[in-house]
C-alpha positions as a Markdown table, in Angstrom:
| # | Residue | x | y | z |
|---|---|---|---|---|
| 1 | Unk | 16.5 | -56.6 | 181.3 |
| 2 | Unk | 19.6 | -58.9 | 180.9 |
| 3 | Unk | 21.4 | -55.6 | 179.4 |
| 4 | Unk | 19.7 | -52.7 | 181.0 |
| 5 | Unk | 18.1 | -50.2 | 178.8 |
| 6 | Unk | 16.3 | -46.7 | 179.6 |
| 7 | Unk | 12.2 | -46.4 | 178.9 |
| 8 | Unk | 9.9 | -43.5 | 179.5 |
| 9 | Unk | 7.2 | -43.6 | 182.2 |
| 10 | Unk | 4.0 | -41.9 | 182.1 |
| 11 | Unk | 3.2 | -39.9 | 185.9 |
| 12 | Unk | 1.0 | -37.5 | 186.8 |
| 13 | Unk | 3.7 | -34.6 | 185.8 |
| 14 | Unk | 4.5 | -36.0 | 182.2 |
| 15 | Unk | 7.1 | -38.6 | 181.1 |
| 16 | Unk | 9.9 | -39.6 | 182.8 |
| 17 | Unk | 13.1 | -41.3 | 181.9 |
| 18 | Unk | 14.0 | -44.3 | 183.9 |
| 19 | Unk | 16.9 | -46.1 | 184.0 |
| 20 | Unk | 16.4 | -49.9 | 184.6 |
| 21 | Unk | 20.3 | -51.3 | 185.2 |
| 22 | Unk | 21.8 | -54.7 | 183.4 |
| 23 | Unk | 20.2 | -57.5 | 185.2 |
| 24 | Unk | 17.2 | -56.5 | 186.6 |
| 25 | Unk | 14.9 | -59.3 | 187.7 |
| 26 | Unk | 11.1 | -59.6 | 187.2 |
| 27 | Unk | 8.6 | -57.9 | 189.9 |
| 28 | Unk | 11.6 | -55.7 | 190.4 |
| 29 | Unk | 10.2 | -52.4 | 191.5 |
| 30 | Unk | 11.3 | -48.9 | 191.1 |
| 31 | Unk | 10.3 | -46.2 | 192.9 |
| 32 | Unk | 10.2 | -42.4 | 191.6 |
| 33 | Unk | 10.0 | -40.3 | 194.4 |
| 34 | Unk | 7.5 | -37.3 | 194.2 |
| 35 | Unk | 6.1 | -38.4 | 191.4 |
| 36 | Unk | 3.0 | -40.1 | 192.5 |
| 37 | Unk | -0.4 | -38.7 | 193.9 |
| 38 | Unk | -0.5 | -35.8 | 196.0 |
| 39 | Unk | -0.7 | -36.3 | 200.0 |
| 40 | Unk | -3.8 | -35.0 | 200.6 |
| 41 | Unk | -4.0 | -33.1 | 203.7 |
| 42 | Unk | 0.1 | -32.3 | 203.7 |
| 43 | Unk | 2.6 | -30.6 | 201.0 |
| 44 | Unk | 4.3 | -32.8 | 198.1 |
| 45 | Unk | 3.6 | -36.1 | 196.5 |
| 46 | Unk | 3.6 | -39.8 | 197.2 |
| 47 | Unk | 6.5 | -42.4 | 195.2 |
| 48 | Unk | 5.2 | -43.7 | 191.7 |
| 49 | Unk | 5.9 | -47.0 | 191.7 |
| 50 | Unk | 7.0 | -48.9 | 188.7 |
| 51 | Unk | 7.1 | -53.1 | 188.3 |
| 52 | Unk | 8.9 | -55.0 | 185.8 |
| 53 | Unk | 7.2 | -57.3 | 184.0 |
| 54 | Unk | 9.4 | -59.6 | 181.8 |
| 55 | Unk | 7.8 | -60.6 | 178.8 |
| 56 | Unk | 9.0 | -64.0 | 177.1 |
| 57 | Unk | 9.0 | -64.5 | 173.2 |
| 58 | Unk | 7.1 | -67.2 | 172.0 |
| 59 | Unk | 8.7 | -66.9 | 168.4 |
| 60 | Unk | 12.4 | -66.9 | 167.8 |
| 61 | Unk | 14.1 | -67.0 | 164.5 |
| 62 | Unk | 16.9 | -69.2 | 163.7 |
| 63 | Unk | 19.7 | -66.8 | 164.7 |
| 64 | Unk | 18.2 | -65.9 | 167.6 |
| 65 | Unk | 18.0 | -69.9 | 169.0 |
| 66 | Unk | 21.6 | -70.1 | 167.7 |
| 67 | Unk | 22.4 | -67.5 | 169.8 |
| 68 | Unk | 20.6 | -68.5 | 172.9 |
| 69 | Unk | 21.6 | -72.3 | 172.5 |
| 70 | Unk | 25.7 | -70.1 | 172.7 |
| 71 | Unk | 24.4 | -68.6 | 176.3 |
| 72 | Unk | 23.2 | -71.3 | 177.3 |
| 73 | Unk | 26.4 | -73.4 | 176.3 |
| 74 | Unk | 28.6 | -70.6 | 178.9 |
| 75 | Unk | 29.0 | -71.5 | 182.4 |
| 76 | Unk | 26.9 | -69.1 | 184.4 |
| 77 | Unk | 27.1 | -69.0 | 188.1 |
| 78 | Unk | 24.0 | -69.2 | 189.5 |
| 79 | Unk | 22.0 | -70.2 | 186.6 |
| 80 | Unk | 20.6 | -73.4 | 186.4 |
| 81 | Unk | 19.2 | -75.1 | 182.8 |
């Protein structure tokens, strides 16, 4: 989430690639237009909507706690530790 990345979502009408942009926040939501279940007495299809759910490791290896422990060492605005 911190970087961004892409990841494929399974609709109705087969995968789709979504793009979630660096810094996206948890319970974010994306919608993908038309791509949800069809209206039922009207043309076209409802929104599928997407949440992200940010899962936190419970187990880090050495490198990656020296790593964090340099994040956490470089002023960030708006972040509090």
């Amino acid at each position: 989430a911190a970087l961004g990345c892409s990841v494929d979502i399974d609709t109705l009408t087969g995968d789709k690639k979504l793009k979630i942009p660096a810094g996206t926040q948890p319970n974010k939501e994306f919608a993908l237009p038309n791509l949800g279940f069809p209206h039922l007495q009207a043309s076209g299809a409802g929104d599928h909507i997407v949440t992200i759910q940010i899962e936190i490791p419970k187990r880090l290896s050495k490198k990656q706690k020296e790593l964090l422990e340099e994040f956490r060492k470089t002023p960030q605005k708006g972040i509090f530790f």
